[in-house]
Structure formats: structure tokens, C-alpha cells
The first five atom37 places (N, CA, C, CB, O) and aatype in JSON, in Angstrom:
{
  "aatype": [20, 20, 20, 20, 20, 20, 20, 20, 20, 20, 20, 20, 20, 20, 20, 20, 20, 20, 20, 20, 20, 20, 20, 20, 20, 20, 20, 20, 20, 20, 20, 20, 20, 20, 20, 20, 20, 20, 20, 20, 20, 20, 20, 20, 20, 20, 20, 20, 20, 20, 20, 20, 20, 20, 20, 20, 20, 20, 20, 20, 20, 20, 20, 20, 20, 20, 20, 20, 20, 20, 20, 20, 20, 20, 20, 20, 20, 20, 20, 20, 20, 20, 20, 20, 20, 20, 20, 20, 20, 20, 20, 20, 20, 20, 20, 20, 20, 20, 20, 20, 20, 20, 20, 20, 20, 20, 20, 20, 20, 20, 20, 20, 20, 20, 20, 20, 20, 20, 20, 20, 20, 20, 20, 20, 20, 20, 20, 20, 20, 20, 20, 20, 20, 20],
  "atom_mask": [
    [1, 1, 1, 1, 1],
    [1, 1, 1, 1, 1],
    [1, 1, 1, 1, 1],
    [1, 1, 1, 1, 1],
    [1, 1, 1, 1, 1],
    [1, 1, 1, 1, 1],
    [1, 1, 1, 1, 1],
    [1, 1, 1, 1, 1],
    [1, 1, 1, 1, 1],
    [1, 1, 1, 1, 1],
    [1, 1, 1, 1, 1],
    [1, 1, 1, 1, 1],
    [1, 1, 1, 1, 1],
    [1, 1, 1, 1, 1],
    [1, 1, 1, 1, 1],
    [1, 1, 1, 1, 1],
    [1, 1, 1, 1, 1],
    [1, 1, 1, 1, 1],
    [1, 1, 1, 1, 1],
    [1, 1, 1, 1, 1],
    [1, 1, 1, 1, 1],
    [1, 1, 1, 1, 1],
    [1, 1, 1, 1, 1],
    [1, 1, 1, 1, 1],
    [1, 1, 1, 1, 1],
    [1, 1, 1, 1, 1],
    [1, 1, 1, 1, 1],
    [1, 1, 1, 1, 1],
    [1, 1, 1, 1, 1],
    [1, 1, 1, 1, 1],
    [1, 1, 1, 1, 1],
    [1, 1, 1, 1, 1],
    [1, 1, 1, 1, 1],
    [1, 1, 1, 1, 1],
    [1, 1, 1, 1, 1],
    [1, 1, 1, 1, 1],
    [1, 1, 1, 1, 1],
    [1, 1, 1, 1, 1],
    [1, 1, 1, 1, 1],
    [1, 1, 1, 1, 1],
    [1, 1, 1, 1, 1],
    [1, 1, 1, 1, 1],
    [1, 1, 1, 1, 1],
    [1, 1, 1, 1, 1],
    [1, 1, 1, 1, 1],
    [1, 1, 1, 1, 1],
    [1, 1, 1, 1, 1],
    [1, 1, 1, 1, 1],
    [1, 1, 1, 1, 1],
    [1, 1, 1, 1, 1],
    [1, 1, 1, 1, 1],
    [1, 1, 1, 1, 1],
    [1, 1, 1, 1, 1],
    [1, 1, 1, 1, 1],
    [1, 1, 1, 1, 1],
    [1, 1, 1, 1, 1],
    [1, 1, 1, 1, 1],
    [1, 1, 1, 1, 1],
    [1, 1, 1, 1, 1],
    [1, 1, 1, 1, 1],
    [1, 1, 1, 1, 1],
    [1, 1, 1, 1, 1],
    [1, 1, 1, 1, 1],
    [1, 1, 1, 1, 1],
    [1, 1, 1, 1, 1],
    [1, 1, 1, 1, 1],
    [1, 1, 1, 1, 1],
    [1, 1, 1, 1, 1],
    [1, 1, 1, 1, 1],
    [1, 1, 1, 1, 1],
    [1, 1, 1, 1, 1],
    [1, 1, 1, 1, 1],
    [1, 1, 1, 1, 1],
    [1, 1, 1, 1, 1],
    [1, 1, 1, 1, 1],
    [1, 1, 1, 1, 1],
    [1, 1, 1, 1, 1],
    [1, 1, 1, 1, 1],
    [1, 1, 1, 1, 1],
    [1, 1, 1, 1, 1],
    [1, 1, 1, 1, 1],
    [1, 1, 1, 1, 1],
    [1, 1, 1, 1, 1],
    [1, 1, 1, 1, 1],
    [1, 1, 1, 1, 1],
    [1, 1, 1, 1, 1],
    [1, 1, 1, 1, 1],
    [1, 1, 1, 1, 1],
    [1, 1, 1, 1, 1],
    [1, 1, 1, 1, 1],
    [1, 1, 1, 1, 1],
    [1, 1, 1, 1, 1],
    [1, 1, 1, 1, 1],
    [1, 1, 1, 1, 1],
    [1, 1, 1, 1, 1],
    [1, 1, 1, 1, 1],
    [1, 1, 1, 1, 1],
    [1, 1, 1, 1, 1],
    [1, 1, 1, 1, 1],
    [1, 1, 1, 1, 1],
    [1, 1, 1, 1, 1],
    [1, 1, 1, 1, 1],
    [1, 1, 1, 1, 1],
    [1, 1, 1, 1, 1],
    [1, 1, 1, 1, 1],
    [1, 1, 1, 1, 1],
    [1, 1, 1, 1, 1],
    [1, 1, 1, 1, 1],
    [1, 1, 1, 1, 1],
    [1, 1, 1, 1, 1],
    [1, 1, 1, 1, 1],
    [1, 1, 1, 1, 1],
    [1, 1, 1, 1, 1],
    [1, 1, 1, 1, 1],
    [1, 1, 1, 1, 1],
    [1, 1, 1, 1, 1],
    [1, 1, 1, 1, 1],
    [1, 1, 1, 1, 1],
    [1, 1, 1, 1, 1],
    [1, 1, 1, 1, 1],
    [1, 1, 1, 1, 1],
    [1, 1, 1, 1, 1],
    [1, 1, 1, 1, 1],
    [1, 1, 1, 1, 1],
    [1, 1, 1, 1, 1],
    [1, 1, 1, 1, 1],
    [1, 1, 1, 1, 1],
    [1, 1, 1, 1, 1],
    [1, 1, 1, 1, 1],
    [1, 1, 1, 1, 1],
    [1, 1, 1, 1, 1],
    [1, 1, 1, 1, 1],
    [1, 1, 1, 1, 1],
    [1, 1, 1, 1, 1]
  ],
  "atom_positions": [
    [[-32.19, 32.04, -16.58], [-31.17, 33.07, -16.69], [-30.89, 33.76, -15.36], [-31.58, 34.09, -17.71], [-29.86, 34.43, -15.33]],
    [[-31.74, 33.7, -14.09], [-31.74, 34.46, -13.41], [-30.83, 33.57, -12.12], [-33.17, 35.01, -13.31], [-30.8, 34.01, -10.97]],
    [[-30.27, 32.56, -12.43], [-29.28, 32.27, -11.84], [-27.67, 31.98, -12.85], [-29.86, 31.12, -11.06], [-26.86, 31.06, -12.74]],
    [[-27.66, 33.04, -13.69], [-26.08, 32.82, -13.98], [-25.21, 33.51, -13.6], [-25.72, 32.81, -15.1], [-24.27, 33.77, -14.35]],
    [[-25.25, 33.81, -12.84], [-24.39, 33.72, -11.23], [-23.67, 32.82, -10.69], [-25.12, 33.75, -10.19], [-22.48, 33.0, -10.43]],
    [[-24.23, 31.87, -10.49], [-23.61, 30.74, -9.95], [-22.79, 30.11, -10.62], [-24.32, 29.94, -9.6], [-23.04, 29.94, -11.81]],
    [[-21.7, 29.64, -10.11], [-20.64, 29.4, -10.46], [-20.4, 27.7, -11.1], [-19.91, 29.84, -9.29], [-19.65, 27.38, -12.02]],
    [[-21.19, 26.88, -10.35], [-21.24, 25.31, -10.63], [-22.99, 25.28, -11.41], [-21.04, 24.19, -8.77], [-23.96, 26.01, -11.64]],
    [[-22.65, 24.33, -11.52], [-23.96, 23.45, -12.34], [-25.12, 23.58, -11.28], [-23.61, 21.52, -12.67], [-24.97, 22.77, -10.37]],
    [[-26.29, 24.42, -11.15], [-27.32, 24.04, -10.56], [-27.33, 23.0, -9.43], [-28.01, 23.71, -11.46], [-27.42, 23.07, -8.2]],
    [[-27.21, 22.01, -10.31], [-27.78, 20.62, -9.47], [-26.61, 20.23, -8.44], [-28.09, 19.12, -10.63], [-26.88, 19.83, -7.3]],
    [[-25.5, 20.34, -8.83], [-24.29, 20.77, -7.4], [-24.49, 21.24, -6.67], [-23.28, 21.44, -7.37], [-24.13, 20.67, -5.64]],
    [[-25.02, 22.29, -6.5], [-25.25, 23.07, -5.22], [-26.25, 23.18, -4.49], [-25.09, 24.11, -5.32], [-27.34, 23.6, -4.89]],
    [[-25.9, 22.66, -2.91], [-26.99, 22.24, -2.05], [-26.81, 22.59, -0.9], [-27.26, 21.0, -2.01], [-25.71, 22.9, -0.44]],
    [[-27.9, 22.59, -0.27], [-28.19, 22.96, 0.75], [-28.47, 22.36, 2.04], [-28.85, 23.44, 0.46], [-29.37, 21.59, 2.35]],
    [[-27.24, 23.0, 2.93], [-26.73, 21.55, 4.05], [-27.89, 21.85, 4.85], [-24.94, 21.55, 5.14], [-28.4, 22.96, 5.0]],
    [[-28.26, 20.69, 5.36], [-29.23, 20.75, 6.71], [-28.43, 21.37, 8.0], [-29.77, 19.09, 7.16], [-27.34, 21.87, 7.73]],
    [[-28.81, 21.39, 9.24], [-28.56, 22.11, 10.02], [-27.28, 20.76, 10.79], [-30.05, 22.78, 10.78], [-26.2, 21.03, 11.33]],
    [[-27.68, 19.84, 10.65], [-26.99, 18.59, 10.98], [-25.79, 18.23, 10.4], [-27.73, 17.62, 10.74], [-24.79, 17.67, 10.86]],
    [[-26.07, 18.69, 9.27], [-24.84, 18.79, 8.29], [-23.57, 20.02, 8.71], [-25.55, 19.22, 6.69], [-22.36, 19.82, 8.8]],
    [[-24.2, 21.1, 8.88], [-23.21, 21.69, 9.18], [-22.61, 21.81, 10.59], [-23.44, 22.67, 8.72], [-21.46, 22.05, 10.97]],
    [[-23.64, 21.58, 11.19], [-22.77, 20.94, 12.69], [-21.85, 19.72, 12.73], [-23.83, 20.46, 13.8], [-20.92, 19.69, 13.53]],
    [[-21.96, 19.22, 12.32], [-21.18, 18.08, 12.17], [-20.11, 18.23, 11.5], [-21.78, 17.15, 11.66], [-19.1, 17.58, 11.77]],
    [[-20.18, 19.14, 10.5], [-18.78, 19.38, 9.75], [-18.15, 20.13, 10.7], [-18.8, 20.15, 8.27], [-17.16, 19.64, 11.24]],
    [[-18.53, 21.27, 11.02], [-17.75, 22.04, 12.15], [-17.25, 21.8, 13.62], [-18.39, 22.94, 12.34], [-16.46, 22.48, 14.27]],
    [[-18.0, 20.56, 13.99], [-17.21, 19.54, 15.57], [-16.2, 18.96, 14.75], [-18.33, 17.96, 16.57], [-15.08, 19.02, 15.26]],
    [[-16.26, 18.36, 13.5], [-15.09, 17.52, 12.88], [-14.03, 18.35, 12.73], [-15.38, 16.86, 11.53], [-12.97, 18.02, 13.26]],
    [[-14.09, 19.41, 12.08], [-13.16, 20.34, 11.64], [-12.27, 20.98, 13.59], [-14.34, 21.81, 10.49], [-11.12, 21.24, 13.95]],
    [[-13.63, 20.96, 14.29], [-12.85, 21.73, 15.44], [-11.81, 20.45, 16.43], [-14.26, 22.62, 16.61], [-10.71, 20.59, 16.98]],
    [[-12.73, 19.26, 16.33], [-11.81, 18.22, 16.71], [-10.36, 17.92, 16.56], [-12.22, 17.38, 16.28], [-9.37, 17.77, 17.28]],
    [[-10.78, 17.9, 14.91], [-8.8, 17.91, 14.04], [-7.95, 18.88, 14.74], [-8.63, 18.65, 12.06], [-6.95, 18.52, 15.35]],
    [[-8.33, 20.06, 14.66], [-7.97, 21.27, 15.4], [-7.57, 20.77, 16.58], [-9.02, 22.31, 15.57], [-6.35, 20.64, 16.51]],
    [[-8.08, 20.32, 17.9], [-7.34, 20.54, 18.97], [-6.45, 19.18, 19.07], [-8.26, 20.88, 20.22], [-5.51, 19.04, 19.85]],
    [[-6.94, 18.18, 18.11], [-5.96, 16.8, 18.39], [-4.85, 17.51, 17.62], [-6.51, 15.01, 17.66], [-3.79, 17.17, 18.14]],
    [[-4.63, 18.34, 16.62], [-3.81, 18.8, 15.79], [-2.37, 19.25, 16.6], [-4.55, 19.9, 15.06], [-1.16, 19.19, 16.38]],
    [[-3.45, 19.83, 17.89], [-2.2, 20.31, 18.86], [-0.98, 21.1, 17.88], [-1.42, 18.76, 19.71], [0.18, 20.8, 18.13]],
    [[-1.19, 21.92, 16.98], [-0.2, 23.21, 16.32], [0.1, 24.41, 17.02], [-0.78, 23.82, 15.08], [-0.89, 25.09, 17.32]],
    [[1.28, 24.87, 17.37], [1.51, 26.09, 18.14], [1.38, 27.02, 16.53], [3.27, 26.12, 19.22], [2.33, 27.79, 16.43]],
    [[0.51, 27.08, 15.42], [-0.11, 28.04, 14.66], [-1.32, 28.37, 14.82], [-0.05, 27.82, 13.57], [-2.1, 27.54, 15.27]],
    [[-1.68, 29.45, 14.54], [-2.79, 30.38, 14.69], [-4.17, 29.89, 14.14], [-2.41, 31.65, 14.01], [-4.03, 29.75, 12.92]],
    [[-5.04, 29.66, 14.4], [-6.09, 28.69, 13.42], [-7.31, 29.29, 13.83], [-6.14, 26.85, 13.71], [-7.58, 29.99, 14.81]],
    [[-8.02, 28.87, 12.85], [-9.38, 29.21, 13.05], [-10.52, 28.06, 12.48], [-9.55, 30.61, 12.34], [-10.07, 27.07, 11.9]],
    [[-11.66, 28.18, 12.6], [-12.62, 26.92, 11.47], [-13.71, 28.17, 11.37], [-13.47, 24.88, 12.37], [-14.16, 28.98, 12.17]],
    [[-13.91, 27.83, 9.7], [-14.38, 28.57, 9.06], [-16.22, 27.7, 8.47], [-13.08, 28.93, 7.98], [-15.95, 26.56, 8.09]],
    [[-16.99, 27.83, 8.41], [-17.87, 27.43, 7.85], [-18.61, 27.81, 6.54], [-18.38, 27.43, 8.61], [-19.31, 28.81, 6.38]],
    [[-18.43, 27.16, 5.93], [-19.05, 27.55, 4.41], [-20.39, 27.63, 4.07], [-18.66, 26.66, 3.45], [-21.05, 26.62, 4.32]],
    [[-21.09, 28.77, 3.46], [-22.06, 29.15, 3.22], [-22.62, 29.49, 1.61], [-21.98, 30.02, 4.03], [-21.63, 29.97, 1.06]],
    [[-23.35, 29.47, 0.97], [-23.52, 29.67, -0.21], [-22.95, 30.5, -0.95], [-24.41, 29.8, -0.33], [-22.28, 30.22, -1.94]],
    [[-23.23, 31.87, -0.4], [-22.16, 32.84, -0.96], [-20.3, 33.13, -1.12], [-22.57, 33.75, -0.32], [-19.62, 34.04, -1.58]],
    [[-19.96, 31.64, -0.38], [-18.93, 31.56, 0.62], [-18.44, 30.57, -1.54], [-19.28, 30.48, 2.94], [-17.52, 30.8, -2.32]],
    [[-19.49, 29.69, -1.63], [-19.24, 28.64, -2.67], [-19.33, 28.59, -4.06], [-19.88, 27.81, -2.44], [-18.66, 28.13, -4.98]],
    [[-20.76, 29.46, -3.9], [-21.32, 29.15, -5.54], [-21.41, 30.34, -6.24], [-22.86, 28.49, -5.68], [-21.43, 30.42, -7.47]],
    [[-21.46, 31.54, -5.24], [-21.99, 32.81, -5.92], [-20.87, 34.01, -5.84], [-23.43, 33.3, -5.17], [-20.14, 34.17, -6.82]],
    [[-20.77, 34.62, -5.03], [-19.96, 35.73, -4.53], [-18.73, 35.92, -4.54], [-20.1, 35.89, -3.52], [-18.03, 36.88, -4.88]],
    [[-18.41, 34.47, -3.98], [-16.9, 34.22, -4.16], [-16.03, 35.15, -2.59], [-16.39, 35.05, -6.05], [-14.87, 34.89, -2.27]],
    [[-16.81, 36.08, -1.93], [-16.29, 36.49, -1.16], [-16.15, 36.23, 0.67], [-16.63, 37.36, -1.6], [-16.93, 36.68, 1.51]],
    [[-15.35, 35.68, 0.83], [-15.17, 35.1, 2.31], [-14.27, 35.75, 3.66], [-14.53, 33.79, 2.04], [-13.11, 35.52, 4.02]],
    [[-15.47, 36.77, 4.31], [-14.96, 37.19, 5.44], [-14.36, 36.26, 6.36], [-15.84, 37.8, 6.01], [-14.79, 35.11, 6.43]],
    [[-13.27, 36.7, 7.15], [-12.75, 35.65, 7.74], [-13.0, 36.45, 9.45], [-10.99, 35.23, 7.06], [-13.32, 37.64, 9.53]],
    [[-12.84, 35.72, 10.48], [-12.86, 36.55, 12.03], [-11.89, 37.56, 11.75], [-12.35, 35.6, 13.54], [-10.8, 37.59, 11.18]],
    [[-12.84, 38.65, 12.49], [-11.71, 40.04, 12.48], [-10.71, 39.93, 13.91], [-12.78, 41.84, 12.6], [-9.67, 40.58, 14.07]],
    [[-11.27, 38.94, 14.89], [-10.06, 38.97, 15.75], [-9.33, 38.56, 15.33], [-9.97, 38.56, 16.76], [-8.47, 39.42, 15.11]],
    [[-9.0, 37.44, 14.94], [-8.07, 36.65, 14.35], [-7.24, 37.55, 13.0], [-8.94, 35.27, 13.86], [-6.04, 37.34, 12.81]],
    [[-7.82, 38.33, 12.31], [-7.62, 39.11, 11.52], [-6.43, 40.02, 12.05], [-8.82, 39.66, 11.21], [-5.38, 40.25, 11.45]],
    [[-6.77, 40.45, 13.17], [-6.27, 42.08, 13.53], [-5.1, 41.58, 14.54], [-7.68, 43.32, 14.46], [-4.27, 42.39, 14.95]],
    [[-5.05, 40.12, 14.94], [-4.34, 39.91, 15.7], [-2.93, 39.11, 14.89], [-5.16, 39.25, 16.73], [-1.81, 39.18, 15.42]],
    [[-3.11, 38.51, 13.81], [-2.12, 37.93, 13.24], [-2.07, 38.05, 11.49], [-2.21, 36.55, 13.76], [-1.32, 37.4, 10.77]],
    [[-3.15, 39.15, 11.01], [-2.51, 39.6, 9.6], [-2.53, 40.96, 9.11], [-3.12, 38.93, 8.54], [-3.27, 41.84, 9.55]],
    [[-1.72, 41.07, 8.24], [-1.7, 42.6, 7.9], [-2.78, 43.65, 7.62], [-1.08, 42.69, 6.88], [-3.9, 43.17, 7.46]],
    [[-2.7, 45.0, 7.53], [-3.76, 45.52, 8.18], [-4.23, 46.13, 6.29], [-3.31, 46.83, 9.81], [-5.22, 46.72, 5.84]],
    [[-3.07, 45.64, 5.7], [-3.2, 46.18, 4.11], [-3.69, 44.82, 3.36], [-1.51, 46.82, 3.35], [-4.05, 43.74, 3.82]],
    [[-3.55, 45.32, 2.0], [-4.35, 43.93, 0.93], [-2.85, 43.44, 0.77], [-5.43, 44.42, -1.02], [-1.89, 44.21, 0.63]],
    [[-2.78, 41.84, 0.81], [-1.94, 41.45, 0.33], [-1.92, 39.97, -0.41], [-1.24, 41.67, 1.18], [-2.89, 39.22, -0.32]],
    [[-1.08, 39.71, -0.95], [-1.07, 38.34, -1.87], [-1.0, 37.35, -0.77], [0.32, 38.14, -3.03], [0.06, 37.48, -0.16]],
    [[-1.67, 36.5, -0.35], [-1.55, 35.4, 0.31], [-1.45, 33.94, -0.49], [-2.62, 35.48, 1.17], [-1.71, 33.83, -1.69]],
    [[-1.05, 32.88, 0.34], [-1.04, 31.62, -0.35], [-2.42, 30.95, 0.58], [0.66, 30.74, -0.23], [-2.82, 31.41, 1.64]],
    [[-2.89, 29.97, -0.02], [-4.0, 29.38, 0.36], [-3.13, 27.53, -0.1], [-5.68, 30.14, -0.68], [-2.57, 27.3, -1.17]],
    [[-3.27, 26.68, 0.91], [-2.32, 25.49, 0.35], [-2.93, 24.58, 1.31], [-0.49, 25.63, 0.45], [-2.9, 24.58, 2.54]],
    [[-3.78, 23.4, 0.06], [-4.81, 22.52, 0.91], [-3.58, 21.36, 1.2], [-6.5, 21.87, -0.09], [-2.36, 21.5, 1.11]],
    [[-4.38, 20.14, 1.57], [-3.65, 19.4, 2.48], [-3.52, 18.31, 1.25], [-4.41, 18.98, 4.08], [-4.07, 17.22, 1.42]],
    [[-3.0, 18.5, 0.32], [-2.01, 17.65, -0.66], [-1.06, 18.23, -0.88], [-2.39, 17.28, -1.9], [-0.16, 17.63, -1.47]],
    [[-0.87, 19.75, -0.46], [0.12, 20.47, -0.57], [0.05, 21.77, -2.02], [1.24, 19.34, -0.63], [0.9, 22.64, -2.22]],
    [[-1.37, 21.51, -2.93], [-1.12, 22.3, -3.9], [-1.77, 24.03, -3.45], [-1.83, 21.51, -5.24], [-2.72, 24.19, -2.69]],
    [[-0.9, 25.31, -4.19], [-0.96, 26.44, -3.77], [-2.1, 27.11, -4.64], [0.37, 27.03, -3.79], [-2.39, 26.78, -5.78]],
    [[-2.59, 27.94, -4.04], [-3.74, 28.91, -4.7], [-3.01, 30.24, -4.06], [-5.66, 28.61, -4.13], [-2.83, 30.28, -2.84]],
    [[-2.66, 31.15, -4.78], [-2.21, 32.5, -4.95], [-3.98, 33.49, -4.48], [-1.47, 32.69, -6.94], [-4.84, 33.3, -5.34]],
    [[-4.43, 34.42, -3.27], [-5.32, 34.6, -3.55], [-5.15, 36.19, -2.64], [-6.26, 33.41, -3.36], [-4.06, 36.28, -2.08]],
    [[-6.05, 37.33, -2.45], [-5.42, 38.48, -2.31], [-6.64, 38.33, -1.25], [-5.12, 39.72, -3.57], [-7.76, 37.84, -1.4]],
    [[-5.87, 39.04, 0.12], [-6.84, 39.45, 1.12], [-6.63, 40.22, 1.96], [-7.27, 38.68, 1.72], [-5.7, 40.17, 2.77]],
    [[-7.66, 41.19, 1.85], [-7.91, 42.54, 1.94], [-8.36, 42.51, 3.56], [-9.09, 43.11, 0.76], [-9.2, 41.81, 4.12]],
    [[-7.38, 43.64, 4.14], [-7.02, 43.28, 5.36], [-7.98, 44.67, 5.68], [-5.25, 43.08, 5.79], [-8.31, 44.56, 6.86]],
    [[-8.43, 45.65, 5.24], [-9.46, 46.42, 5.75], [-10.83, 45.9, 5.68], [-9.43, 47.59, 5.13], [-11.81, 46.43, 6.21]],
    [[-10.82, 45.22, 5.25], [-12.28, 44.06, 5.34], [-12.37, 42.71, 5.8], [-12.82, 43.74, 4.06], [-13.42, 42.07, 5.85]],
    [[-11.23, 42.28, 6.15], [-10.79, 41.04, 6.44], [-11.49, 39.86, 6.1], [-10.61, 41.01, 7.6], [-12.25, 39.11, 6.71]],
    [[-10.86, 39.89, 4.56], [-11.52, 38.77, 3.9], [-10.56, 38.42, 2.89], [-12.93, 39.07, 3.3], [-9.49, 38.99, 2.66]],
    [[-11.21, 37.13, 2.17], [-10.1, 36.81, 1.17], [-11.05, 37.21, -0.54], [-9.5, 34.75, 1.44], [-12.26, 37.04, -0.68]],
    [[-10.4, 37.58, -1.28], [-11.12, 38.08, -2.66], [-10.58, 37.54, -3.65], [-11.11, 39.5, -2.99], [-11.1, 36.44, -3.89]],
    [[-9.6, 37.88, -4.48], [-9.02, 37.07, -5.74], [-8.28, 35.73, -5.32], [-7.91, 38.03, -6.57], [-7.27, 35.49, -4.64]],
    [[-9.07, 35.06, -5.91], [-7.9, 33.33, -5.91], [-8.91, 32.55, -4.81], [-5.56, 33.51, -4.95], [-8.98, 31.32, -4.83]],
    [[-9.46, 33.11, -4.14], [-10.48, 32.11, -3.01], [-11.62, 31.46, -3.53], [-11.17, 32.96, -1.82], [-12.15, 30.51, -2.95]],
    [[-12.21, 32.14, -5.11], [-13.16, 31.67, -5.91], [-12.76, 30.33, -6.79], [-13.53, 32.81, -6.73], [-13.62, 29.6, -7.28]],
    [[-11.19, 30.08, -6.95], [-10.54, 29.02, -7.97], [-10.25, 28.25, -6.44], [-8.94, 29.6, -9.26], [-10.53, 27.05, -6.51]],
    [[-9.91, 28.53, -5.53], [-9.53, 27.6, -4.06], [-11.32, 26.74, -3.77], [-8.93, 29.13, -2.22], [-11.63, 25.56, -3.61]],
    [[-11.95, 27.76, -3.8], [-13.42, 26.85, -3.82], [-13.75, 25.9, -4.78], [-14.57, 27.67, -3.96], [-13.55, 24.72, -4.5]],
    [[-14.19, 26.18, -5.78], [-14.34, 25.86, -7.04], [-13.54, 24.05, -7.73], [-13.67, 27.31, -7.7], [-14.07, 23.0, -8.09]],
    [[-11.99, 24.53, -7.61], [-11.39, 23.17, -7.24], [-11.53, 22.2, -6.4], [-10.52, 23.26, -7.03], [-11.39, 21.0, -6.61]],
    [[-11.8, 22.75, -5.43], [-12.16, 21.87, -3.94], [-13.77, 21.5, -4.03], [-11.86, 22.99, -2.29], [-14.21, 20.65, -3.26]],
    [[-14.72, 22.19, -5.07], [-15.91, 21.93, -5.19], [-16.39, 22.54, -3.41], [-16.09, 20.18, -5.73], [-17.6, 22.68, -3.59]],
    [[-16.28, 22.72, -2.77], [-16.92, 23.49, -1.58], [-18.1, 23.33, -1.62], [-16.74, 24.85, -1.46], [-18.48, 23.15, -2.78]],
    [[-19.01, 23.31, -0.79], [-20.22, 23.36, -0.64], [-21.0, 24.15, 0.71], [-20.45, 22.08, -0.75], [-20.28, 24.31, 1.69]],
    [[-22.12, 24.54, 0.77], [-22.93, 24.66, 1.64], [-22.43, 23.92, 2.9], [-24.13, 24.28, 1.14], [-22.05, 22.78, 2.63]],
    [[-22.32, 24.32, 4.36], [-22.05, 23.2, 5.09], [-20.88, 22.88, 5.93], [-22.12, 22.36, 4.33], [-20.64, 22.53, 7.08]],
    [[-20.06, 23.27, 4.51], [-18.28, 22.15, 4.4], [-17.73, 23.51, 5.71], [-16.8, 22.16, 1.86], [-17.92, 24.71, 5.94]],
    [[-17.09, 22.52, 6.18], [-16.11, 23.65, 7.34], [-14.5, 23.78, 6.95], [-16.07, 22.91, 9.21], [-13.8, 22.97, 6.34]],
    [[-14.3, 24.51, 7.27], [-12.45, 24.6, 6.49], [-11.67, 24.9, 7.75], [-12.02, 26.2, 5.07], [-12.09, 25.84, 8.42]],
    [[-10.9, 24.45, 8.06], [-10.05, 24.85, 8.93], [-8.75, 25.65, 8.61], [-9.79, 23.83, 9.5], [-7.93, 25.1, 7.88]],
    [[-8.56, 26.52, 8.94], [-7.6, 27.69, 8.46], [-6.08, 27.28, 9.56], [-8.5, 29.62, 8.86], [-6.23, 27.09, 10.77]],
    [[-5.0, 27.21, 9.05], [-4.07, 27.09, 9.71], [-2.85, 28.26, 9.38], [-3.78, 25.75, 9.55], [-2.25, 28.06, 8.33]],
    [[-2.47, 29.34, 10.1], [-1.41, 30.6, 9.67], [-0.44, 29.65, 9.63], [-1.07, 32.04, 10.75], [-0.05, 29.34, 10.76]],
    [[-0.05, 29.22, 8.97], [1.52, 28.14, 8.8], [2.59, 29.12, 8.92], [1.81, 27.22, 7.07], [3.45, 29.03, 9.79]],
    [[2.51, 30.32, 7.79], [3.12, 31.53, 7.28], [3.07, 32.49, 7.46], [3.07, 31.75, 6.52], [1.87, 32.36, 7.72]],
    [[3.29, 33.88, 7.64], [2.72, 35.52, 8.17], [1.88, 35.19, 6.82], [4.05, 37.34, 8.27], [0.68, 35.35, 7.07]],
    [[2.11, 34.77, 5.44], [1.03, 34.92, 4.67], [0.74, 33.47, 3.64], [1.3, 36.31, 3.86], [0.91, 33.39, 2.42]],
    [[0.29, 32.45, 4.54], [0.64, 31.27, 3.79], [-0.57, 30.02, 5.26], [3.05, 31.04, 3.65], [-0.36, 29.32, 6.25]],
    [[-1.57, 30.42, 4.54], [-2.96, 29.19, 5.27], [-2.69, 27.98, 4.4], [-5.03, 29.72, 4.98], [-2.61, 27.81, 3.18]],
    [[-2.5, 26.73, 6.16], [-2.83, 25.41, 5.12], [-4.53, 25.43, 5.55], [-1.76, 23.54, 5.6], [-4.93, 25.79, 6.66]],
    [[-5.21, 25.06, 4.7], [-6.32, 24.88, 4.6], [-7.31, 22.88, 4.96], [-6.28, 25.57, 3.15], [-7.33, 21.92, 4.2]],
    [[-7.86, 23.0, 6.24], [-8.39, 21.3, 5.68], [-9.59, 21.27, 5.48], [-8.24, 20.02, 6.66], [-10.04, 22.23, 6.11]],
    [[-10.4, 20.76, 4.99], [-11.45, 20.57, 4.51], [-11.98, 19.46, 5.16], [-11.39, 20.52, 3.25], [-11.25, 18.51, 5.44]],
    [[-13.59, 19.48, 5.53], [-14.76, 19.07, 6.29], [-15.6, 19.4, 5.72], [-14.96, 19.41, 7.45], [-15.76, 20.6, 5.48]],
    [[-16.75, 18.08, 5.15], [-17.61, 17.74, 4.26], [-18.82, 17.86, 5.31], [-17.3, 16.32, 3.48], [-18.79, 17.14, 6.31]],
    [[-19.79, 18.67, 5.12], [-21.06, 18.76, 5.47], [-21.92, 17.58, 5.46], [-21.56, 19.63, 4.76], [-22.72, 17.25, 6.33]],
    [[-21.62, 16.84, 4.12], [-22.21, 15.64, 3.64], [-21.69, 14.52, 4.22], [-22.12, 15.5, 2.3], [-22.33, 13.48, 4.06]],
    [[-20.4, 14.47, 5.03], [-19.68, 13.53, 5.2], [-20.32, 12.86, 6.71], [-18.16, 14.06, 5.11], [-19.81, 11.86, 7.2]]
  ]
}
């Protein structure tokens, strides 16, 4: 009982080695500069609380203060098949809160996984995904 909290099945959720998550995050930063986008980006690394539990994902406050609003607002979250997650982020904490728990969750996220954040929109991240495991 003392993990129903967590959001997936136990046995889903794991715990990347240190190799794992380096590796996701050179992959993720690679895409990034071959990407060559005059948009705002960042790579994000995923952490347990980030996946299975909390649901809550601080994002860089530079990046924050330099290209999003300083209030809570409805953002889009839109992975790279193109489908949208509606999710609210709260710009005095600079993080994302409602809708980032169903953006994980679908995507199965894990420990590890690196995400690359792309401002496409003043309020509209395409999101790519980098497998820890991969």
C-alpha cells in the first residue's frame, strides 16, 4: 500500500543507470544542434518524480524568464507524431502541472528518458523523446 502513489505498474518503473541517462541526454542534445531550429529549446531529463509519482516538472528558470509568461497559463505540449496534450504551467514556479502527468503517462516516460523541449509557439512545445534504455 505504501506505494499507491505511483502512477504505472510497479514493475515499469526503473531505474536508469548513470549510463543510461547520459546517453539519453548526448542523444537528445545531438538532435538539438543537427536540428539547427531558430526556436528556443532546451533538453530536459527525466527523473522519477518527473514519471511515476509527482507528476510535477520544473523546467530551467532561464529559459523560463526569458521566453514564457511570468503568469499560469494553458500551454500545448505536442510530441513528434503531432498529437496535443493541453497542460497548465505555472510561470511563478516555472514548471508544468496539469496535463504533463497524461503527456508522461502516454509516452510511458521513464527514469533516464531525456525530452527535448522545442518553443515552436509563445505557448505550444514540440516535445522529442530519448530513451534512457535505448
Amino acid at each position: 500500500k505504501f506505494l499507491s502513489y505511483i502512477a504505472r505498474p510497479l514493475h515499469e518503473c526503473k531505474f536508469a543507470s548513470y549510463e543510461e541517462k547520459v546517453g539519453a541526454h548526448n542523444a537528445a542534445e545531438e538532435f538539438q544542434s543537427r536540428l539547427g531550429s531558430p526556436h528556443p529549446s532546451f533538453v530536459k531529463s527525466m527523473v522519477r518524480s518527473h514519471v511515476y509519482s509527482c507528476f510535477w516538472l520544473g523546467l530551467p528558470s532561464r529559459f523560463c524568464v526569458a521566453h514564457l509568461p511570468e503568469q499560469t497559463v494553458e500551454i500545448v505540449l505536442e510530441d513528434e507524431k503531432g498529437q496535443e496534450y493541453e497542460a497548465v504551467y505555472i510561470g511563478a514556479r516555472t514548471g508544468l502541472s496539469g496535463g504533463w502527468k497524461r503527456f508522461a503517462l502516454d509516452h510511458k516516460l521513464d527514469d533516464g528518458d531525456a525530452l527535448l523541449f522545442l518553443l515552436i509557439e509563445p505557448k505550444r512545445f514540440k516535445i522529442y523523446v530519448f530513451r534512457g534504455a535505448e
